[in-house]
C-alpha positions in Angstrom: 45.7 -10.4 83.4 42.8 -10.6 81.3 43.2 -8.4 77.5 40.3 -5.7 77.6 39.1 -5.3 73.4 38.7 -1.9 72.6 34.8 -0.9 72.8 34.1 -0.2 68.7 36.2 -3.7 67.8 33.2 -5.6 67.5 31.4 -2.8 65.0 34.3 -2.8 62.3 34.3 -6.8 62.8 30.8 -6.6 62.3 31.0 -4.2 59.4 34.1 -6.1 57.4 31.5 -9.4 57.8 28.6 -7.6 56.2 30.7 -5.9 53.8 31.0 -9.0 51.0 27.1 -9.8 51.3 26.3 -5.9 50.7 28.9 -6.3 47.4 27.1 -9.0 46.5 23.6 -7.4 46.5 24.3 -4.8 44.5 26.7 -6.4 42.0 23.3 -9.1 41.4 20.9 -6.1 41.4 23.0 -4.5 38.7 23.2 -8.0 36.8 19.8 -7.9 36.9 19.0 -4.7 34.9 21.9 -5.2 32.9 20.1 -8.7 32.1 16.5 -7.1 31.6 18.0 -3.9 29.5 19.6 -6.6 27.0 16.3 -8.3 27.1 14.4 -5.3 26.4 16.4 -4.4 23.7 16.5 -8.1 22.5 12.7 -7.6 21.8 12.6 -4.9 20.4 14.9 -5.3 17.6 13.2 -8.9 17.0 9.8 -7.2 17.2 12.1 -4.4 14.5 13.1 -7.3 12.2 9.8 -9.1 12.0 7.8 -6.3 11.6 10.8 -5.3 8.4 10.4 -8.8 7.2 6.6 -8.8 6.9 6.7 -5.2 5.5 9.0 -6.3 2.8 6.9 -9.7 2.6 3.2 -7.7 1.6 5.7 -5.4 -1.0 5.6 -8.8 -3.1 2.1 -9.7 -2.1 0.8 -6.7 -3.6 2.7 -6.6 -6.7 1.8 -10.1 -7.3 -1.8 -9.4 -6.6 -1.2 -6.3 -9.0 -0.3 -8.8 -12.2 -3.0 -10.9 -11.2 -5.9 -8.8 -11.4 -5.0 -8.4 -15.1 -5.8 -12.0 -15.5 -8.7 -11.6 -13.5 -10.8 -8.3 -14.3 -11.6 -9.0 -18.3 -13.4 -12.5 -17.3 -16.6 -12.4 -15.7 -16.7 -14.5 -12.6 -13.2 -15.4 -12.7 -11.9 -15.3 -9.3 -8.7 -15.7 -7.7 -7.3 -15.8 -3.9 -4.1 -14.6 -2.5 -2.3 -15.2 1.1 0.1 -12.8 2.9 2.1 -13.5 6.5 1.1 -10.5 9.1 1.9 -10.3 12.6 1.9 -6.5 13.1 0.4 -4.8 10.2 -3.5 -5.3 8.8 -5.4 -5.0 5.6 -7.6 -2.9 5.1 -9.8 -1.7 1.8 -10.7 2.1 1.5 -13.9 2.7 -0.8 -14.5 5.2 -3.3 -11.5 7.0 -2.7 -9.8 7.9 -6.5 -12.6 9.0 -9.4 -11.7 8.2 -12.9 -13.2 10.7 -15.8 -12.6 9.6 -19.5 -13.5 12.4 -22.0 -13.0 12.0 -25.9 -13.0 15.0 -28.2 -14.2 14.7 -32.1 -14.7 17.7 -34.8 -18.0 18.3 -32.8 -16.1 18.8 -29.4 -15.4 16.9 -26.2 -17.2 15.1 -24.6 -17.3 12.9 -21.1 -17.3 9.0 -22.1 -17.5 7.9 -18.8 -16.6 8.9 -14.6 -16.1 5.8 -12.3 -15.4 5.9 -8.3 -13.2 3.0 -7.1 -11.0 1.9 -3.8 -7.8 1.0 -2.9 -6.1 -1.7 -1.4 -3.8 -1.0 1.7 -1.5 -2.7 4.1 -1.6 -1.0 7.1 1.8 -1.2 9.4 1.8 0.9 12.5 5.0 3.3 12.9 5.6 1.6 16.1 6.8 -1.4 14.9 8.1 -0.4 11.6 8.8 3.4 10.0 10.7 4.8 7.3 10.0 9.1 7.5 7.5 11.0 7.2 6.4 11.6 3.5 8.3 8.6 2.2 7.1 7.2 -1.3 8.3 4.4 -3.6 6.8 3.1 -6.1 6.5 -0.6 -6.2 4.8 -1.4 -9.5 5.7 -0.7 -12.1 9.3 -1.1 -11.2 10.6 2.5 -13.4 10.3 5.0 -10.5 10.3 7.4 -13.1 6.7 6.4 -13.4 5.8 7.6 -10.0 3.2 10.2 -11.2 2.2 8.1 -13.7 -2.0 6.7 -13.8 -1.8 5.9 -17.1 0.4 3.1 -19.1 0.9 2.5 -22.5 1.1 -0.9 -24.3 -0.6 -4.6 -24.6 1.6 -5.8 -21.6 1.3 -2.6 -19.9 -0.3 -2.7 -16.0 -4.1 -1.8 -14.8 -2.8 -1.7 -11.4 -0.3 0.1 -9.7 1.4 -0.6 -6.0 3.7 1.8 -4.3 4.9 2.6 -0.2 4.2 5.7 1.5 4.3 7.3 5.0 2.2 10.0 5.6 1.5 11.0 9.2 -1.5 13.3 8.5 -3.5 10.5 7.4 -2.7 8.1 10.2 0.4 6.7 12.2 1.1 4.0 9.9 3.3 3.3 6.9 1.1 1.4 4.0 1.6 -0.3 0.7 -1.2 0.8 -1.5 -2.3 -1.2 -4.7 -4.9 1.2 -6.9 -6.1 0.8 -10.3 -4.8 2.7 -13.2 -5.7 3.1 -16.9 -3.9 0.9 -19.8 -4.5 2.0 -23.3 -3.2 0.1 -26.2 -3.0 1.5 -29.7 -4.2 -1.2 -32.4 -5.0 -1.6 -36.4 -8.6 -3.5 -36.7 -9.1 -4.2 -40.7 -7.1 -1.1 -41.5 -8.7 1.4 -39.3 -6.7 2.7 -36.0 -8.3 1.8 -32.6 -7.3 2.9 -29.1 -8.4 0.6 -26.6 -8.6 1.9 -23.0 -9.0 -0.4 -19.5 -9.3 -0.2 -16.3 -10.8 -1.8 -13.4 -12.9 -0.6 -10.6 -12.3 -1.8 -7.4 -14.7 -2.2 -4.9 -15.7 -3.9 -1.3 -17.1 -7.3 -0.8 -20.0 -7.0 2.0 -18.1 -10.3 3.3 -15.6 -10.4 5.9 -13.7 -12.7 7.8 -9.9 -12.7 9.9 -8.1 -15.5 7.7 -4.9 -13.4 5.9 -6.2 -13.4 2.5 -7.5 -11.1 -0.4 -10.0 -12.6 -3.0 -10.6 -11.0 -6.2 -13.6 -11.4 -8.3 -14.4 -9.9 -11.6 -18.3 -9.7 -11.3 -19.0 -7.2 -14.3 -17.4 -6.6 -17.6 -18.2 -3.2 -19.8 -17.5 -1.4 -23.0 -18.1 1.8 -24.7 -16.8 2.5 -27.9 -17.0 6.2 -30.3 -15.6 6.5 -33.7 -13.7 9.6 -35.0 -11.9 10.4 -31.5 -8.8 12.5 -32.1 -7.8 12.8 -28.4 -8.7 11.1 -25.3 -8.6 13.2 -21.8 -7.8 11.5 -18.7 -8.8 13.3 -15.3 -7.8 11.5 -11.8 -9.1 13.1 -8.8 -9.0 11.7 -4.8 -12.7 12.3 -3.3 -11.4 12.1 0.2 -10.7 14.9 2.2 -8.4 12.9 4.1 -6.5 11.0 1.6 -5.4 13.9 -0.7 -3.8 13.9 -4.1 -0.7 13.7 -2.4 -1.7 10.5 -0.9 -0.7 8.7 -3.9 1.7 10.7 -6.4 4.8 12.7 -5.6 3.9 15.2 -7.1 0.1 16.3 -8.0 -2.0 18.9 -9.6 -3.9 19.9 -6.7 -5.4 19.7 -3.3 -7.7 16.9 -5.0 -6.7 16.6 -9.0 -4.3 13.5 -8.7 -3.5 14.0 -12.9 -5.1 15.6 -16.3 -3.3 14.2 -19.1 -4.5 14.3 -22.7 -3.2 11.7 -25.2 -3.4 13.0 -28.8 -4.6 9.8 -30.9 -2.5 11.3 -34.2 -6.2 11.6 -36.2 -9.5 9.8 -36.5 -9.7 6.8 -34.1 -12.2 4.8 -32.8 -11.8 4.8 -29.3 -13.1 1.3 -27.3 -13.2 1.2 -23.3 -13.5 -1.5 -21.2 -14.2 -0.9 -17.6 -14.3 -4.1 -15.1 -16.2 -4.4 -11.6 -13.6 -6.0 -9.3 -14.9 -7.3 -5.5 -12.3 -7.1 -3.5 -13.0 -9.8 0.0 -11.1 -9.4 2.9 -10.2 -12.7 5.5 -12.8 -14.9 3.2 -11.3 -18.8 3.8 -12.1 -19.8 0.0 
């Protein structure tokens, strides 16, 4: 007598021999994504810590570049070349962007000693690779954040430049370090008559370009003005762009445009002695 199987037997023994290579599948399938989400994420947080690493890498360049200029601006034709590390980020120079007015007032009344346009240095890193917040600023250099208003510095050691970090998304999806000029004055006793001595340097473009990751600075032009009996110097800072603000580059401004207005009382009769440097500023130049 012969055994007769029943008629589905050979489906379900069919379906419990597929069943391990179907488990299979899907377990290497989900491997798979699990694999390329860790590698996605992998990258990212590389692409995260390289793009923190430079960010915090241009911080120094620029305050380094900051001390240097000091050395640089009062010598005609000295010249000096810096290199900073970028993989995400770029340099970039924006031209006659802050205006400087220097009045002076005597017994006759005041009067404007000089108005100067000048650039700014900036570091460029897009948002996507590296952000802080919206309207984050620190000030760099000078270190005393206290100082973050501040365009004017008092003392013979006292900086020309000043560097600080800001994220502003009006004026562009990146977070920058900026490095602008500011205005030293020193207070000094010349054969027994008092003498305030103001600097600062202007900063502008070299028509030179080229894509090595350097900044060359150049003092091409040194100047001086001098008044006697000055009782009080008047220093106005204004942004000429309408997309870089006031706000661009102080916590806390005066205005839409007016960046400071500070008057420095010289306690009397002073004679009162400016200097004013011409600083290129090349871009990617291979010195």
């Amino acid at each position: 007598m012969k055994f007769k199987l029943p008629k589905n037997a050979g489906l379900r023994r069919n379906r419990r021999a597929v069943s391990p290579a179907i488990s299979s599948v899907i377990l290497t399938a989900a491997v798979v994504v699990l694999v390329l989400v860790a590698m996605s994420f992998a990258i990212d947080l590389r692409d995260s810590k390289i793009a923190e690493n430079e960010f915090a890498s241009v911080r120094q360049f620029m305050q380094t570049a900051a001390i240097q200029i000091d050395d640089i601006a009062w010598v005609p034709w000295r010249t000096q070349t810096f290199r900073y590390s970028r993989s995400y980020g770029s340099m970039s120079f924006i031209p006659n962007i802050l205006n400087f007015t220097i009045y002076y007032r005597n017994a006759s009344g005041e009067y404007r000693l000089g108005s100067y346009a000048s650039g700014v240095l900036a570091f460029n890193m897009p948002i996507s690779k590296y952000n802080v917040y919206d309207g984050y600023f620190e000030l760099i250099y000078p270190t005393n954040s206290s100082m973050a208003n501040c365009f004017i510095f008092r003392g013979a050691t006292a900086p020309v430049t000043r560097v600080y970090a800001i994220e502003k998304l009006s004026t562009g999806s990146f977070v920058r370090v900026i490095l602008n000029p500011c205005v030293r004055i020193v207070e000094a006793n010349v054969s027994g008559n008092k003498q305030h001595r103001l600097y600062l340097p202007i900063l502008y473009e070299s028509g030179s370009r080229g894509n090595n990751p350097t900044v060359t600075f150049t003092s091409t032009q040194v100047f001086s003005k001098n008044v006697k009996d000055a009782t009080k110097i008047r220093v106005v800072v204004t942004a000429l762009s309408q997309v870089y603000g006031a706000s661009f580059f102080v916590k806390s401004p005066l205005g839409a445009d007016k960046i400071i207005d500070e008057e420095i009382y010289l306690g009397g009769s002073s004679t009162v002695v400016f200097y004013f440097s011409r600083v290129e500023v090349a871009l990617g130049v291979n010195p």
